[in-house]
PyMOL Python script that loads the backbone (N, CA, C, O; Angstrom):
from pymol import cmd

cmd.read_pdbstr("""\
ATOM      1  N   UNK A   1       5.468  24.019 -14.763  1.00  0.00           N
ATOM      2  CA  UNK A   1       6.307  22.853 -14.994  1.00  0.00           C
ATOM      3  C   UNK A   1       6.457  22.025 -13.721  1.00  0.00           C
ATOM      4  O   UNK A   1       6.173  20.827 -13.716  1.00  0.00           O
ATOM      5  N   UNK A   2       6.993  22.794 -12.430  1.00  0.00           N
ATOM      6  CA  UNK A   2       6.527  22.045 -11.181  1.00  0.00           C
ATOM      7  C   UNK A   2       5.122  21.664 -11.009  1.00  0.00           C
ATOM      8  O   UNK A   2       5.081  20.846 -10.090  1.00  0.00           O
ATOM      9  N   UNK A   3       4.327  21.816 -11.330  1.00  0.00           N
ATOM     10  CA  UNK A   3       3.513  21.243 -10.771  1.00  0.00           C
ATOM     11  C   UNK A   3       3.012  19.795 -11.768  1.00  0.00           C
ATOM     12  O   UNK A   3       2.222  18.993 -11.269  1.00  0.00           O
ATOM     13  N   UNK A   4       3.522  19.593 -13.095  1.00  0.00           N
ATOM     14  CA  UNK A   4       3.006  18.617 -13.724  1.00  0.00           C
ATOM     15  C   UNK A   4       4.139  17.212 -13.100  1.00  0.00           C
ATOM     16  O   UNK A   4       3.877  16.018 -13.244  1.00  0.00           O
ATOM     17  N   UNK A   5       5.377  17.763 -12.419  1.00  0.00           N
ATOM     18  CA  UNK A   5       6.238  17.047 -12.089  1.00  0.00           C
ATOM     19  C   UNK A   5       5.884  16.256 -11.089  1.00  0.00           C
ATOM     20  O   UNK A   5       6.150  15.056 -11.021  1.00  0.00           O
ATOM     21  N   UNK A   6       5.145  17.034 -10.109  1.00  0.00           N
ATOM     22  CA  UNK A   6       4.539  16.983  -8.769  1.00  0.00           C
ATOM     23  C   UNK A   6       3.344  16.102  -9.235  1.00  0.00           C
ATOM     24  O   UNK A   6       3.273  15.076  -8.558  1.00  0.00           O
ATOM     25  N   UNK A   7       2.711  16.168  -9.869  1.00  0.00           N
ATOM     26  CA  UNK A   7       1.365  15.435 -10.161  1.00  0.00           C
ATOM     27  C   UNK A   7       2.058  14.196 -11.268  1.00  0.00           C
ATOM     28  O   UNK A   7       1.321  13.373 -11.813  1.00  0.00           O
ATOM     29  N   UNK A   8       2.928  14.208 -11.397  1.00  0.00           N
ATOM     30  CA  UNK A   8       3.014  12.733 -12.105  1.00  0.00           C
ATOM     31  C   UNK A   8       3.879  11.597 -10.719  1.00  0.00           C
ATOM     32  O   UNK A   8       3.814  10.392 -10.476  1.00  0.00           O
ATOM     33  N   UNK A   9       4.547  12.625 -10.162  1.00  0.00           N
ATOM     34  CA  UNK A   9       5.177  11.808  -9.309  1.00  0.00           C
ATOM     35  C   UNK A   9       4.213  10.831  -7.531  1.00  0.00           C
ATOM     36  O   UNK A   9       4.471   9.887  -6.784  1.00  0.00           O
ATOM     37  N   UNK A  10       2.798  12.175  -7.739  1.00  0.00           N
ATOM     38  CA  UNK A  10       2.094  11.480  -6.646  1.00  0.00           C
ATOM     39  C   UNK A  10       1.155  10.201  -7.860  1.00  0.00           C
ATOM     40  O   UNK A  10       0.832   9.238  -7.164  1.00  0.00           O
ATOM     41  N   UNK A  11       0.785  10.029  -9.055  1.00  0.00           N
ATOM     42  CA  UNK A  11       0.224   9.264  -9.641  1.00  0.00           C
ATOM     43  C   UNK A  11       0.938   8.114  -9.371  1.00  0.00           C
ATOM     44  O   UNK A  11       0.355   7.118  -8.943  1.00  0.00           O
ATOM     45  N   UNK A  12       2.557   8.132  -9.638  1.00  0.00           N
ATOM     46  CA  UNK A  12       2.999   7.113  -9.522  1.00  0.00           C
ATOM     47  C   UNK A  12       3.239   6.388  -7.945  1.00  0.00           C
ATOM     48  O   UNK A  12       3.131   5.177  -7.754  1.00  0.00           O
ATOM     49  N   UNK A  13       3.547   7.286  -6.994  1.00  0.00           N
ATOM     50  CA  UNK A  13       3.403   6.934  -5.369  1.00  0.00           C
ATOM     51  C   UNK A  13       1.522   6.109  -5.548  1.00  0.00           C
ATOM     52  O   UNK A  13       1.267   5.013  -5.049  1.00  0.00           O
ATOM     53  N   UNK A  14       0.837   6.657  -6.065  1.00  0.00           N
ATOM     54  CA  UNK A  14      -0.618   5.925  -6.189  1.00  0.00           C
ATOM     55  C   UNK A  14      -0.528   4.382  -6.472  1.00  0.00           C
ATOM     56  O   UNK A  14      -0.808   3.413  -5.766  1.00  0.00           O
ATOM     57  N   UNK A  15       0.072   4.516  -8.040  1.00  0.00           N
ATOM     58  CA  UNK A  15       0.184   3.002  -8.403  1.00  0.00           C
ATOM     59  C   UNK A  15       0.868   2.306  -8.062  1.00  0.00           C
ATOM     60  O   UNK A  15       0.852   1.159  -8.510  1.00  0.00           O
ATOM     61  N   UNK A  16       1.928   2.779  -6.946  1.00  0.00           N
ATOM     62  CA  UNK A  16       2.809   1.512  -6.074  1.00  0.00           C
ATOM     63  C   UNK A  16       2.243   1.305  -5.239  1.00  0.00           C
ATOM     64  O   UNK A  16       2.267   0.182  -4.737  1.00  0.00           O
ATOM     65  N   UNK A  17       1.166   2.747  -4.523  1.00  0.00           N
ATOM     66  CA  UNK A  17       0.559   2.137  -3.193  1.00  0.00           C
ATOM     67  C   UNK A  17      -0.497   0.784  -3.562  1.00  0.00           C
ATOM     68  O   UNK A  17      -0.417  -0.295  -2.975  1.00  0.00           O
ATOM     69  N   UNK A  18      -1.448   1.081  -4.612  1.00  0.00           N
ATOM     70  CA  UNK A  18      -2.438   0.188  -5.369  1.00  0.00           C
ATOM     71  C   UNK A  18      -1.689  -1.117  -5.635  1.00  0.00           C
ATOM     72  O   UNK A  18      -2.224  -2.226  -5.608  1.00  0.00           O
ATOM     73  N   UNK A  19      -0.246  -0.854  -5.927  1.00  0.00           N
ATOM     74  CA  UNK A  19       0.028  -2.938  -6.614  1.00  0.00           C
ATOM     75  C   UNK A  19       0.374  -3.248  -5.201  1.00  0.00           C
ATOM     76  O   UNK A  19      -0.227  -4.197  -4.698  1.00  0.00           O
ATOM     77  N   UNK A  20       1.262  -2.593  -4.461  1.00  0.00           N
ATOM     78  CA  UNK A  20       1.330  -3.519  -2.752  1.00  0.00           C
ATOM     79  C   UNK A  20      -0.139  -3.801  -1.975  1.00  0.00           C
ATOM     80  O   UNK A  20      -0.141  -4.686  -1.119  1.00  0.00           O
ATOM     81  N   UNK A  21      -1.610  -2.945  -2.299  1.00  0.00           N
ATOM     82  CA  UNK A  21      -2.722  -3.293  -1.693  1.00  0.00           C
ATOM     83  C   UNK A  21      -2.723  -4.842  -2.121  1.00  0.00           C
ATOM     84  O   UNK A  21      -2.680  -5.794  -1.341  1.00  0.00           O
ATOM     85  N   UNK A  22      -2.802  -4.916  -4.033  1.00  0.00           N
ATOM     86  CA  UNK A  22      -3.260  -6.013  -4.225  1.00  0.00           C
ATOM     87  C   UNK A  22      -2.682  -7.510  -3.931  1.00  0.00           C
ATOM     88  O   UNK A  22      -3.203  -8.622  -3.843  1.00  0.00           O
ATOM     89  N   UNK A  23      -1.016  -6.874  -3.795  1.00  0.00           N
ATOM     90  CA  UNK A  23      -0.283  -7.752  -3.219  1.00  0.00           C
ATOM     91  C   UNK A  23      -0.818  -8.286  -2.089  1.00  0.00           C
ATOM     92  O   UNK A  23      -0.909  -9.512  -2.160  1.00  0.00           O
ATOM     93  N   UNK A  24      -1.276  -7.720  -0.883  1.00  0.00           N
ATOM     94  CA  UNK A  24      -1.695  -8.400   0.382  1.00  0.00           C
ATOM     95  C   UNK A  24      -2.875  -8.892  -0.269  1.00  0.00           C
ATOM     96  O   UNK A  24      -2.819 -10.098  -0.508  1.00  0.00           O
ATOM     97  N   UNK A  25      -3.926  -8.311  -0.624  1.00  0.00           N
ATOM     98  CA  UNK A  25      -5.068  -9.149  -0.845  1.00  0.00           C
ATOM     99  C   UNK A  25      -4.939  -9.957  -1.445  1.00  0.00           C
ATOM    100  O   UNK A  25      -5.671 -10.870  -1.062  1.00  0.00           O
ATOM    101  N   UNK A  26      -4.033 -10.367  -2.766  1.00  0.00           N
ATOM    102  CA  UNK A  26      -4.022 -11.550  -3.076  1.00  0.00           C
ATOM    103  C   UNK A  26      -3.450 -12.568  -1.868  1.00  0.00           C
ATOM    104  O   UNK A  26      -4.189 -13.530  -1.662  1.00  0.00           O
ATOM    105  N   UNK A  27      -2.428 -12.507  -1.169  1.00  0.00           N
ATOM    106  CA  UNK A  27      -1.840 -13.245  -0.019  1.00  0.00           C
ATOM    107  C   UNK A  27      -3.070 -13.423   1.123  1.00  0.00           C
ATOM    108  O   UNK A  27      -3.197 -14.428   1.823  1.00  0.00           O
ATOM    109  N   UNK A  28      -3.726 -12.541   1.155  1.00  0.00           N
ATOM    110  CA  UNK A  28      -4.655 -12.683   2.243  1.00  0.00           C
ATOM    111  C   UNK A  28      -5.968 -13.922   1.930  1.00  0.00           C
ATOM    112  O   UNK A  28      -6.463 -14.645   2.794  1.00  0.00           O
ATOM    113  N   UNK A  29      -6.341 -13.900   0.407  1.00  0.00           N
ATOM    114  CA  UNK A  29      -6.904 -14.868  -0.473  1.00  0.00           C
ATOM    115  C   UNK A  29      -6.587 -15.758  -0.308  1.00  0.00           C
ATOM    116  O   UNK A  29      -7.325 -16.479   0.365  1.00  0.00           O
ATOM    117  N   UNK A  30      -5.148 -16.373  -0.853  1.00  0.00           N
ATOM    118  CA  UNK A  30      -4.410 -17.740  -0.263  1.00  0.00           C
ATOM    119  C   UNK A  30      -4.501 -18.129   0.996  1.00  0.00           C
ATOM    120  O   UNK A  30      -4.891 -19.263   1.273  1.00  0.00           O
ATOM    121  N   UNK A  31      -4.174 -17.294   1.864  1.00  0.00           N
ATOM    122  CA  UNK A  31      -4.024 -17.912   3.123  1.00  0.00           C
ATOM    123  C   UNK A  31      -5.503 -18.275   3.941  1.00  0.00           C
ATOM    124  O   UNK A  31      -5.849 -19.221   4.650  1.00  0.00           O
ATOM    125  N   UNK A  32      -6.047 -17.280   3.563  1.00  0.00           N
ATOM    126  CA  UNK A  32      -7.685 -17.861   3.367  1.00  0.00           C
ATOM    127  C   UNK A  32      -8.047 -19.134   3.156  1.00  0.00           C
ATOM    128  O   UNK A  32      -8.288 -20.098   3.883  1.00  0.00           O
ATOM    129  N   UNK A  33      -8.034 -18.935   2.032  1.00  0.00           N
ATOM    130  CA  UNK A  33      -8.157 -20.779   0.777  1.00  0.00           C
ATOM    131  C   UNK A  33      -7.854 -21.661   1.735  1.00  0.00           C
ATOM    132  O   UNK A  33      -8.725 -22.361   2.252  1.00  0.00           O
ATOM    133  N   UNK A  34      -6.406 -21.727   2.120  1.00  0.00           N
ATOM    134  CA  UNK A  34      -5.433 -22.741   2.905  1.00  0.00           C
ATOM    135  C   UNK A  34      -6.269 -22.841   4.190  1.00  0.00           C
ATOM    136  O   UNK A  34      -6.388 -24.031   4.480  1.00  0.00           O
ATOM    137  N   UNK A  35      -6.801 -22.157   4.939  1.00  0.00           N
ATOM    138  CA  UNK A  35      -6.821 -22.177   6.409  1.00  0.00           C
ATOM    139  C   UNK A  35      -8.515 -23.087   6.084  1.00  0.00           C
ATOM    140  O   UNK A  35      -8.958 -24.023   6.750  1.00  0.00           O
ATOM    141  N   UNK A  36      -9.080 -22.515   5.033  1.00  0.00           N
ATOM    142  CA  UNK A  36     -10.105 -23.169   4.897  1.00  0.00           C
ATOM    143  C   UNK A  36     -10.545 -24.361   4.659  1.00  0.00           C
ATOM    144  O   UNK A  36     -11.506 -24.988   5.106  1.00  0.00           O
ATOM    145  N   UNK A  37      -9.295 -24.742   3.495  1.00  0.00           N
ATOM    146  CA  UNK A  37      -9.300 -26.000   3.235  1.00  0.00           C
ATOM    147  C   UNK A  37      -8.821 -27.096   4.586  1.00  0.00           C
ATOM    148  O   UNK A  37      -9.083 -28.277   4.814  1.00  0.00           O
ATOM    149  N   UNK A  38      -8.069 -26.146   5.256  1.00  0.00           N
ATOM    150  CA  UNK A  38      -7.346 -27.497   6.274  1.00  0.00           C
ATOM    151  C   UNK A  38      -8.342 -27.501   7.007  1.00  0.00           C
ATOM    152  O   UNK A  38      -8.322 -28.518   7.699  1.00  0.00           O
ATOM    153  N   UNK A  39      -9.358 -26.765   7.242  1.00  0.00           N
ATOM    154  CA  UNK A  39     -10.304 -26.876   8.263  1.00  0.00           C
ATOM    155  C   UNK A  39     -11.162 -27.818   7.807  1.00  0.00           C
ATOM    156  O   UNK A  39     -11.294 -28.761   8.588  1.00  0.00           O
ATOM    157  N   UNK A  40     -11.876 -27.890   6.671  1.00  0.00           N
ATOM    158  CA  UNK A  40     -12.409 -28.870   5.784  1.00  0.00           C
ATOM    159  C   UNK A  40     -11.810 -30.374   5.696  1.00  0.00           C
ATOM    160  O   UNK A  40     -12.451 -31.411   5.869  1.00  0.00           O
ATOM    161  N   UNK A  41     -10.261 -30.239   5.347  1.00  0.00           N
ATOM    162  CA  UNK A  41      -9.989 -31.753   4.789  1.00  0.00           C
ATOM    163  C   UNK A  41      -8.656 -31.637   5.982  1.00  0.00           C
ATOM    164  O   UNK A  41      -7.611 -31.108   5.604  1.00  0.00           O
ATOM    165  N   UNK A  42      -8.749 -32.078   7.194  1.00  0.00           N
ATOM    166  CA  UNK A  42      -8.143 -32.276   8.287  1.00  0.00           C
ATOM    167  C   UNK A  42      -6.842 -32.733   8.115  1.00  0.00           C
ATOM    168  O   UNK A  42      -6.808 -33.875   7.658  1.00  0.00           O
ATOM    169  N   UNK A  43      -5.498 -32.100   8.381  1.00  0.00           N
ATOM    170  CA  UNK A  43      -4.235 -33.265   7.906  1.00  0.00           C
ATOM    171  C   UNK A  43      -3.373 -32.298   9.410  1.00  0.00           C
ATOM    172  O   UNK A  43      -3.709 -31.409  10.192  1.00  0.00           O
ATOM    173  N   UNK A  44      -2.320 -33.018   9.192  1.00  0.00           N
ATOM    174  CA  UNK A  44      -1.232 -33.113  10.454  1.00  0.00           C
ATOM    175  C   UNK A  44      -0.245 -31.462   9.985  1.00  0.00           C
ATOM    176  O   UNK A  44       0.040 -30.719  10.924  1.00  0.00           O
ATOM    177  N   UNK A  45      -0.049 -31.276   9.328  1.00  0.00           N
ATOM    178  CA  UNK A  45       0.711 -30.090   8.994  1.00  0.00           C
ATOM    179  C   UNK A  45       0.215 -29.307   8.216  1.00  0.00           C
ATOM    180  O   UNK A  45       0.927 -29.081   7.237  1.00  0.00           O
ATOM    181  N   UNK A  46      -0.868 -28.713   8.253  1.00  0.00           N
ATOM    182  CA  UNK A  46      -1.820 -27.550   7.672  1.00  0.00           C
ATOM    183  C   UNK A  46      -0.855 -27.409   6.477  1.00  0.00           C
ATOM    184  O   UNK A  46       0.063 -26.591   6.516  1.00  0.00           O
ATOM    185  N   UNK A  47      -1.083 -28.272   5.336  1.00  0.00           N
ATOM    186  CA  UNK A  47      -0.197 -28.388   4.135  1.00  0.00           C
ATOM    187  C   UNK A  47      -0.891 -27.950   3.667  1.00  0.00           C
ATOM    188  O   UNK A  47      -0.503 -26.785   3.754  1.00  0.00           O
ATOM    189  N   UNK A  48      -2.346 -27.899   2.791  1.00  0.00           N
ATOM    190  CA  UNK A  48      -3.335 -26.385   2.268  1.00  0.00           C
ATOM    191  C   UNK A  48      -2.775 -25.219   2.544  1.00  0.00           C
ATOM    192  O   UNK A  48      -1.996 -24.786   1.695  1.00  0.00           O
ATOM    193  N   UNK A  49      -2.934 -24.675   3.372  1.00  0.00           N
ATOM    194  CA  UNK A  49      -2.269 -23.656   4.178  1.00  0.00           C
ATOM    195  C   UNK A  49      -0.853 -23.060   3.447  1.00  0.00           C
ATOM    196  O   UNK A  49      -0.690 -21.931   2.984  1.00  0.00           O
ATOM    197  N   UNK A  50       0.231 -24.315   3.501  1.00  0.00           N
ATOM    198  CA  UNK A  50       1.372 -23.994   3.150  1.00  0.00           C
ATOM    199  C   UNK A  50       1.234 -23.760   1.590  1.00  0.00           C
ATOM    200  O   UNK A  50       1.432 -22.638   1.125  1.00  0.00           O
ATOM    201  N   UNK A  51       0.954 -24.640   0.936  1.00  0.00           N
ATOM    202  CA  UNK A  51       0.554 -24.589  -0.175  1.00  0.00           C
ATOM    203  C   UNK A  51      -0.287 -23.336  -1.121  1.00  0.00           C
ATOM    204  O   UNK A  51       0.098 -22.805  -2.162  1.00  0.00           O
ATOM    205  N   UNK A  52      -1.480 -23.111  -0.391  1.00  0.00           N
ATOM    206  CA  UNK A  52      -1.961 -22.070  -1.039  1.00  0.00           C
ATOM    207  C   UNK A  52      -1.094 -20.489  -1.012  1.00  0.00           C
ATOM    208  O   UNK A  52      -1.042 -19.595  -1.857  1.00  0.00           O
ATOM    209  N   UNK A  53      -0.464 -20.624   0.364  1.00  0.00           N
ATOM    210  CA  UNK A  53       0.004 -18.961   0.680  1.00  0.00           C
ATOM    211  C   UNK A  53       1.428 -19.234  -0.088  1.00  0.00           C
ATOM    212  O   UNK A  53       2.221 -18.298   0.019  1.00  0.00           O
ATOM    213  N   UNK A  54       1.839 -20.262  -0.777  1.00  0.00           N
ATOM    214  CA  UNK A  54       3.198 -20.271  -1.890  1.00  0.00           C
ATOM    215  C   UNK A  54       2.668 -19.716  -3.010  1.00  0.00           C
ATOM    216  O   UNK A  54       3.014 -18.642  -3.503  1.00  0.00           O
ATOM    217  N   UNK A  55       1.630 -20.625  -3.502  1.00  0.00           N
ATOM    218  CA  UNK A  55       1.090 -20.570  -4.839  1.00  0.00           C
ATOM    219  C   UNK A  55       0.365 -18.637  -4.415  1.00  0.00           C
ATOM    220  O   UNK A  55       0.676 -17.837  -5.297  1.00  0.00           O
ATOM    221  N   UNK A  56      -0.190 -18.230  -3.631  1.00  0.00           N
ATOM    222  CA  UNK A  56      -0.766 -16.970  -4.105  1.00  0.00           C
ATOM    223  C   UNK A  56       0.445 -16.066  -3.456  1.00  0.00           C
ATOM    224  O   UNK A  56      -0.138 -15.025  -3.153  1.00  0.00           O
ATOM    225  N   UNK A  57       1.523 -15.950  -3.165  1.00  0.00           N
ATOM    226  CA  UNK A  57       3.094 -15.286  -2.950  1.00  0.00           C
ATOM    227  C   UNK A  57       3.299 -15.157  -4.488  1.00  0.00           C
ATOM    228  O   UNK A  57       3.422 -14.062  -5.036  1.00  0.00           O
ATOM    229  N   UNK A  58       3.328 -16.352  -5.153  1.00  0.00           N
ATOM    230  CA  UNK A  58       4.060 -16.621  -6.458  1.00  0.00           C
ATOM    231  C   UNK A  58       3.015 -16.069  -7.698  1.00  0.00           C
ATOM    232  O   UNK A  58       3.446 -15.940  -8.844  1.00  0.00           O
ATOM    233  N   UNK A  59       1.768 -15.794  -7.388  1.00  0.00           N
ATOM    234  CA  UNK A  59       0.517 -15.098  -8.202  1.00  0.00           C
ATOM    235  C   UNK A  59       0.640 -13.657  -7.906  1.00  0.00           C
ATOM    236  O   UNK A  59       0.375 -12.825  -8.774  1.00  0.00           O
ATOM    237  N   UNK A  60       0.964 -13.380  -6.926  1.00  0.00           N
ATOM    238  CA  UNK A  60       0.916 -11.821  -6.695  1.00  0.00           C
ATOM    239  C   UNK A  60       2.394 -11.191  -7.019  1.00  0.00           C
ATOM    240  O   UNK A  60       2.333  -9.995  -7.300  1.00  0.00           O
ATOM    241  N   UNK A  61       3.312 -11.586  -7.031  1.00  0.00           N
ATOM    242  CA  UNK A  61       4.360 -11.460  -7.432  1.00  0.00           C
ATOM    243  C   UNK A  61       4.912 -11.369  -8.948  1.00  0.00           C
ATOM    244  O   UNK A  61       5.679 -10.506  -9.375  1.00  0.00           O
ATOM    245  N   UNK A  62       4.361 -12.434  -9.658  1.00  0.00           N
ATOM    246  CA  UNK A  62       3.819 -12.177 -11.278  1.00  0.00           C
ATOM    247  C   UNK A  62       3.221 -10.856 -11.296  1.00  0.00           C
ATOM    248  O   UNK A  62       3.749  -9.864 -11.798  1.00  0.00           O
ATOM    249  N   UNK A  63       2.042 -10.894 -10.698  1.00  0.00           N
ATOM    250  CA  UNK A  63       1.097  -9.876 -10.682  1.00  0.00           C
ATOM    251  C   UNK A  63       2.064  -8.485 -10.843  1.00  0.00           C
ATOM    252  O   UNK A  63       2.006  -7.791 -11.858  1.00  0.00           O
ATOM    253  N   UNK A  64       3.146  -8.111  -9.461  1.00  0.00           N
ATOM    254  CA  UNK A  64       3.845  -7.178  -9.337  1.00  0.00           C
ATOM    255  C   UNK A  64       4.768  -6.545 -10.389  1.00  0.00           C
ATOM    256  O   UNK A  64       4.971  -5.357 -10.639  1.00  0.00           O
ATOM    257  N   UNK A  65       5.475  -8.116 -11.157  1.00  0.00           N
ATOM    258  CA  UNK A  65       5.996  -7.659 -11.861  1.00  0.00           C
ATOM    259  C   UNK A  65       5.637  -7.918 -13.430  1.00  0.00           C
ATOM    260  O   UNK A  65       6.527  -8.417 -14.119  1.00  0.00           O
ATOM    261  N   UNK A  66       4.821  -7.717 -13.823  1.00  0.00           N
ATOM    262  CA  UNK A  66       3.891  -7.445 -14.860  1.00  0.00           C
ATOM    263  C   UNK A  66       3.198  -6.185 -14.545  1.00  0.00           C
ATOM    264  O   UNK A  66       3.136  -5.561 -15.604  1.00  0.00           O
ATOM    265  N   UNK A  67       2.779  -5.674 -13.824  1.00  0.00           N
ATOM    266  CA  UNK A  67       2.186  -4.074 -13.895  1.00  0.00           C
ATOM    267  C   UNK A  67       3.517  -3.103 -13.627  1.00  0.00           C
ATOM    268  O   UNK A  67       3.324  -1.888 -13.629  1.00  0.00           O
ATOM    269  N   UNK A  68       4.822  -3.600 -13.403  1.00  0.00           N
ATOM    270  CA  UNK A  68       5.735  -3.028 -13.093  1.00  0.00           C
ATOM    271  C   UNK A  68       6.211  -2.674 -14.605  1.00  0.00           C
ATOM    272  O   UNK A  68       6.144  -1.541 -15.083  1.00  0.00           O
ATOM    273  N   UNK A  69       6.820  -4.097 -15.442  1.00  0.00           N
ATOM    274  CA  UNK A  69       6.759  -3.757 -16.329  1.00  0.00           C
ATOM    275  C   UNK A  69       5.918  -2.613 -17.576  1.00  0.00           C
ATOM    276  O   UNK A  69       6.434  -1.713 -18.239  1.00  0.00           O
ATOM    277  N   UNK A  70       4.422  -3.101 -17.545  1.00  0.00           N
ATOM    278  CA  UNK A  70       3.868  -2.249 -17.842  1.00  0.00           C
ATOM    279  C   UNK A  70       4.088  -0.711 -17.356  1.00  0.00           C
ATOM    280  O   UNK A  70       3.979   0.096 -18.279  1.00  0.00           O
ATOM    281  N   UNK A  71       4.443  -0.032 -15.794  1.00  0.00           N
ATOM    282  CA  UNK A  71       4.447   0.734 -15.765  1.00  0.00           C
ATOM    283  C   UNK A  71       6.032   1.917 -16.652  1.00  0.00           C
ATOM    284  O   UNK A  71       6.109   3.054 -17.116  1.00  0.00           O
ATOM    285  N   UNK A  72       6.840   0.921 -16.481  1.00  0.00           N
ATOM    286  CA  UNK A  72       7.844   0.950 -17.124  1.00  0.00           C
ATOM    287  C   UNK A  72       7.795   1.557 -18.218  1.00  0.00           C
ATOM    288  O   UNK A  72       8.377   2.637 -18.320  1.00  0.00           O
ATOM    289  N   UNK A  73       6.986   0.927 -19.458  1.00  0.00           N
ATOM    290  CA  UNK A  73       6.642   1.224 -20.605  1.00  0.00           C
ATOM    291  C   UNK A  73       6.080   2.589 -21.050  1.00  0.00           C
ATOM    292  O   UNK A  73       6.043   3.132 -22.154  1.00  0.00           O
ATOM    293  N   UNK A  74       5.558   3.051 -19.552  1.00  0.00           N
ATOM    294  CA  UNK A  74       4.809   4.204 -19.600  1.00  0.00           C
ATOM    295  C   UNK A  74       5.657   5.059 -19.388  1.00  0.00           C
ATOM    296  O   UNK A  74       5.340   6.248 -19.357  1.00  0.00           O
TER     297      UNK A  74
END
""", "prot")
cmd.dss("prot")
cmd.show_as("cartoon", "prot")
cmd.util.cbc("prot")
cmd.orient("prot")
């Protein structure tokens, strides 16, 4: 009985470590995008930049809490 306790509880330490990976990589994506674009289309306040790392904060965050939910369910 301990041990199925033990093995459900490192599955789940798994799938929190896995949604915070994707969390950065999605943020790391955005800020990407942004740094790229400002390098491309030149402006005074790296507004790409600001812009993309909102919009992929606000994508990965959905993201979080939608597999959260889902995990919930489980």
């Amino acid at each position: 009985m301990e041990k199925k306790k033990r093995t459900k509880q490192l599955k789940s330490y798994v799938k929190f470590t896995g949604i915070a990976f994707q969390m950065g990589i999605i943020i790391g994506i955005g800020v990407y995008l942004g740094m790229w674009l400002d390098e491309k289309f030149p402006n005074k306040h790296k507004l790409f930049t600001i812009i993309c790392s909102l919009v992929f904060v606000s994508l990965s965050m959905w993201q979080v809490i939608r597999q959260l939910k889902k995990f919930n369910k489980d």
